[in-house]
C-alpha positions in Angstrom: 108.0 119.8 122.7 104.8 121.7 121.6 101.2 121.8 122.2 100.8 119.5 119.1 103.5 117.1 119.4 101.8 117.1 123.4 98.0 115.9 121.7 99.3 113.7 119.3 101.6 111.5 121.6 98.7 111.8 124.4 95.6 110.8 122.1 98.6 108.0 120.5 99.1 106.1 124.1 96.9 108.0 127.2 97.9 105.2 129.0 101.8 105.6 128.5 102.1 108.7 129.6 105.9 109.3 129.4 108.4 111.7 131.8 108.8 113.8 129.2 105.0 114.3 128.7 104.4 114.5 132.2 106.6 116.9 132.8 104.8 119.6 130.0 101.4 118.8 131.4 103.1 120.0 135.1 101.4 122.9 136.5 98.7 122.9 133.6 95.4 122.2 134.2 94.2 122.6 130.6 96.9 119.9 129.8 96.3 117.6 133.0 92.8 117.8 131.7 93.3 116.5 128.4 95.3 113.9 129.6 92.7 112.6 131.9 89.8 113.3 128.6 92.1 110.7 126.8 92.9 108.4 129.5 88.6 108.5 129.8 88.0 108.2 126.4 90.5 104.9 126.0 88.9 103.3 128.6 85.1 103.8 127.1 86.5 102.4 123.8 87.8 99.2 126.3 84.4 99.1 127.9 82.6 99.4 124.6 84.8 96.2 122.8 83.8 94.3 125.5 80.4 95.0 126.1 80.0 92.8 122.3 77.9 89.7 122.7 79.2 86.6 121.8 76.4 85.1 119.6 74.5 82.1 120.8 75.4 78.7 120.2 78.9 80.0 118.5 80.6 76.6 120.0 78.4 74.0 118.3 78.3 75.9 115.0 81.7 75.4 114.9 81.9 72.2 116.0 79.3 71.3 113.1 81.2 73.0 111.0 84.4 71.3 111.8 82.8 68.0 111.7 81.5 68.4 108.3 84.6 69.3 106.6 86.5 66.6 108.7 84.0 64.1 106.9 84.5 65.9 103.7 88.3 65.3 104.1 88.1 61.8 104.9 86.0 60.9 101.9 88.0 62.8 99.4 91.3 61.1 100.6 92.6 57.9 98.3 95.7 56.7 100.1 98.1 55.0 97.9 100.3 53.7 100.7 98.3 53.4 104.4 101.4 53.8 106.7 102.8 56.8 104.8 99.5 58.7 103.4 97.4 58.4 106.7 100.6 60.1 108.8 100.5 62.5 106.5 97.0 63.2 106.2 96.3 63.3 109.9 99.1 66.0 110.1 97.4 68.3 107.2 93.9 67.7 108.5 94.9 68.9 111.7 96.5 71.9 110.4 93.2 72.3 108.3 90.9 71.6 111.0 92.8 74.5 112.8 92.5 76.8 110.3 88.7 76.4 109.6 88.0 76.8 113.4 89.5 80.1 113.4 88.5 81.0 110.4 84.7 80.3 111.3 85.0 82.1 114.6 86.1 85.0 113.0 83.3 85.0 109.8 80.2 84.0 112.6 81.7 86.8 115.0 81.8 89.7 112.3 78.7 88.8 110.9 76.8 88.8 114.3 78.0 91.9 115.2 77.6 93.9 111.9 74.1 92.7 111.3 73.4 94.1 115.1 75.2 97.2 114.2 73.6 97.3 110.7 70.1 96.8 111.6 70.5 98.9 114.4 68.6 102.3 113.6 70.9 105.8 114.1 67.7 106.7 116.3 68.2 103.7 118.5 71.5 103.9 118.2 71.9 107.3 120.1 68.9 106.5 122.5 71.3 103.1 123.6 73.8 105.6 124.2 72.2 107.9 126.0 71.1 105.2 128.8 74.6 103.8 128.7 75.1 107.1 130.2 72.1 108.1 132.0 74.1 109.4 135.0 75.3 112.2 132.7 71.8 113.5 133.0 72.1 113.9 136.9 75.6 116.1 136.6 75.0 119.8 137.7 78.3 121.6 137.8 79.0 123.8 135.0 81.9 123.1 132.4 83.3 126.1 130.7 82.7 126.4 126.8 86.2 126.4 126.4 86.9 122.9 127.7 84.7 122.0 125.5 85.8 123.4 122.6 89.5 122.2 123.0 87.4 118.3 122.7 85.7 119.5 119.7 88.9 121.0 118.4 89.6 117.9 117.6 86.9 117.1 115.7 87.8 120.0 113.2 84.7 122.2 115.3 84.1 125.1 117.5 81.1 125.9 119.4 79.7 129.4 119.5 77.5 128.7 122.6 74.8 126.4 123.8 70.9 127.0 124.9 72.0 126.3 128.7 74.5 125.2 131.3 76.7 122.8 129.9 76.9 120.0 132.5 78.7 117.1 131.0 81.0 116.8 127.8 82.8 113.8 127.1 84.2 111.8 124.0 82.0 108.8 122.7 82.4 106.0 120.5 79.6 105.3 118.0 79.8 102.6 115.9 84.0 102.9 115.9 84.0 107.2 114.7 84.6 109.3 117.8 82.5 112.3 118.7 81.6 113.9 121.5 78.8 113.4 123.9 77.1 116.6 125.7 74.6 117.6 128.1 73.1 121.0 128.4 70.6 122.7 131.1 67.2 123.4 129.5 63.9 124.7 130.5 62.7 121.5 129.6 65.3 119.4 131.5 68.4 117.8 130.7 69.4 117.7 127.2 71.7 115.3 125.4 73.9 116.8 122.5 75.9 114.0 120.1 78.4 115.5 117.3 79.3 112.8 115.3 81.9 113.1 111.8 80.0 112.2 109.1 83.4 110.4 107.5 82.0 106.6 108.4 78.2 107.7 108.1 77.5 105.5 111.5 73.9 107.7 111.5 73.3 106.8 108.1 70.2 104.2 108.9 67.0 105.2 109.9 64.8 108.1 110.5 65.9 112.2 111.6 63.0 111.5 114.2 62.7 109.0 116.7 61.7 108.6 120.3 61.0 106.0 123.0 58.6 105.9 126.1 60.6 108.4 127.8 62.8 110.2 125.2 62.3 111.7 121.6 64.6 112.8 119.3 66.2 114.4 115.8 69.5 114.0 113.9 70.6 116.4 111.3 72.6 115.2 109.0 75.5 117.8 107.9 78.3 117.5 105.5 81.1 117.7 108.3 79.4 116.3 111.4 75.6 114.9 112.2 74.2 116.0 115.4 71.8 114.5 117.7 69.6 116.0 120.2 67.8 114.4 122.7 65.5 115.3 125.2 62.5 113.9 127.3 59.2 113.6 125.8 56.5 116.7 124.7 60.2 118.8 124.6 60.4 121.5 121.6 63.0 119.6 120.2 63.1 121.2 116.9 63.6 124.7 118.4 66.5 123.5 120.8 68.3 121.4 117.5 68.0 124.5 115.5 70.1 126.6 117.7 72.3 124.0 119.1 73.4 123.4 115.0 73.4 127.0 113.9 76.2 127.4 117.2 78.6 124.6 116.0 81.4 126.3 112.8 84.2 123.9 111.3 87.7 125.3 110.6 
């Protein structure tokens, strides 16, 4: 086995980690460490499934729904023989009934959560993110650039340097694209990094500028990868983006 045929069956199943994987990751730290950024990774993507609302009211739109086309069925049917057609028609309305119940969960369900996700600004979007992690602001212990760059590896990236300590780097899920989520000492506090591919345009929406009561920040947009910066309020956030975008090169 090699180091690729390692990534690609880890990042496949980090769950299912095999013997035969197991025993190429032994006495590897760089490899145990992977494993474990994988096994992390999966379980934010589990978290992040089933942190989706289920809309209110879903069970009585459907039941409305249901009833509706049960009344619709009843009034279209002209039985010729009442033994015979009724059987039958109670057997295919069932199957029909069935069939728009599921069908209507699925439509309501997909239409809630893209509108959310739709009218959800890219700003917003990576402010909501960055308090679904707010711990990673507290981290102190420095992570080498080179773990790092074996994450953004992946991403098709390498990262010259950043304007402080790097405390925290993780993969992230926004919006179903995988990036990687960052946080960097600053003179000006703790500062959150995002790379995002730009392949499903998740920060297409909204502003390059946004900020809340606590937190302001910019997104540039760039033909492999957006990045986000974040930082607390009255922060020289444009400085900071500037240099942490010039550091980041794609292979």
């Amino acid at each position: 086995m090699d180091e690729l045929e390692f990534r690609r069956r880890t990042i496949a199943q980090p769950n299912d980690i095999d013997n035969e994987l197991t025993e190429f990751a032994k006495d590897n730290s760089e490899r145990q460490r992977f494993i474990n950024d994988m096994k992390d990774f999966d379980k934010y993507l589990q978290s992040a499934a089933n942190d989706v609302p289920v809309p209110e009211n879903l069970a009585e739109r459907i039941l409305l729904n249901t009833s509706l086309k049960e009344k619709a069925q009843q009034q279209a049917q002209i039985p010729a023989n009442k033994n015979v057609i009724a059987s039958r028609s109670r057997f295919k309305f069932d199957r029909v009934h069935l069939a728009l119940a599921a069908s209507f969960v699925v439509t309501i369900s997909a239409f809630f959560f893209s509108s959310e996700q739709n009218t959800y600004g890219a700003g917003e979007h990576a402010l909501a993110h960055v308090y679904h992690e707010i711990n990673s602001l507290d981290k102190t212990q420095a992570i080498s650039l080179q773990s790092v760059n074996e994450k953004l590896a992946l991403l098709g990236g390498q990262l010259s340097e950043l304007p402080g300590k790097i405390t925290y780097a993780m993969f992230c899920d926004f919006k179903g694209e995988k990036g990687i989520h960052l946080v960097f000492e600053s003179d000006f506090g703790p500062m959150t990094v995002f790379i995002v591919p730009t392949k499903n345009k998740v920060f297409e929406m909204g502003s390059d500028d946004f900020h809340d009561d606590r937190f302001e920040g910019h997104i540039n947009r760039g033909q492999q990868a957006d990045t986000v910066l974040i930082a607390s309020l009255g922060a020289p956030v444009n400085m900071y983006n500037e240099r942490v975008s010039g550091a980041i090169r794609w292979l």
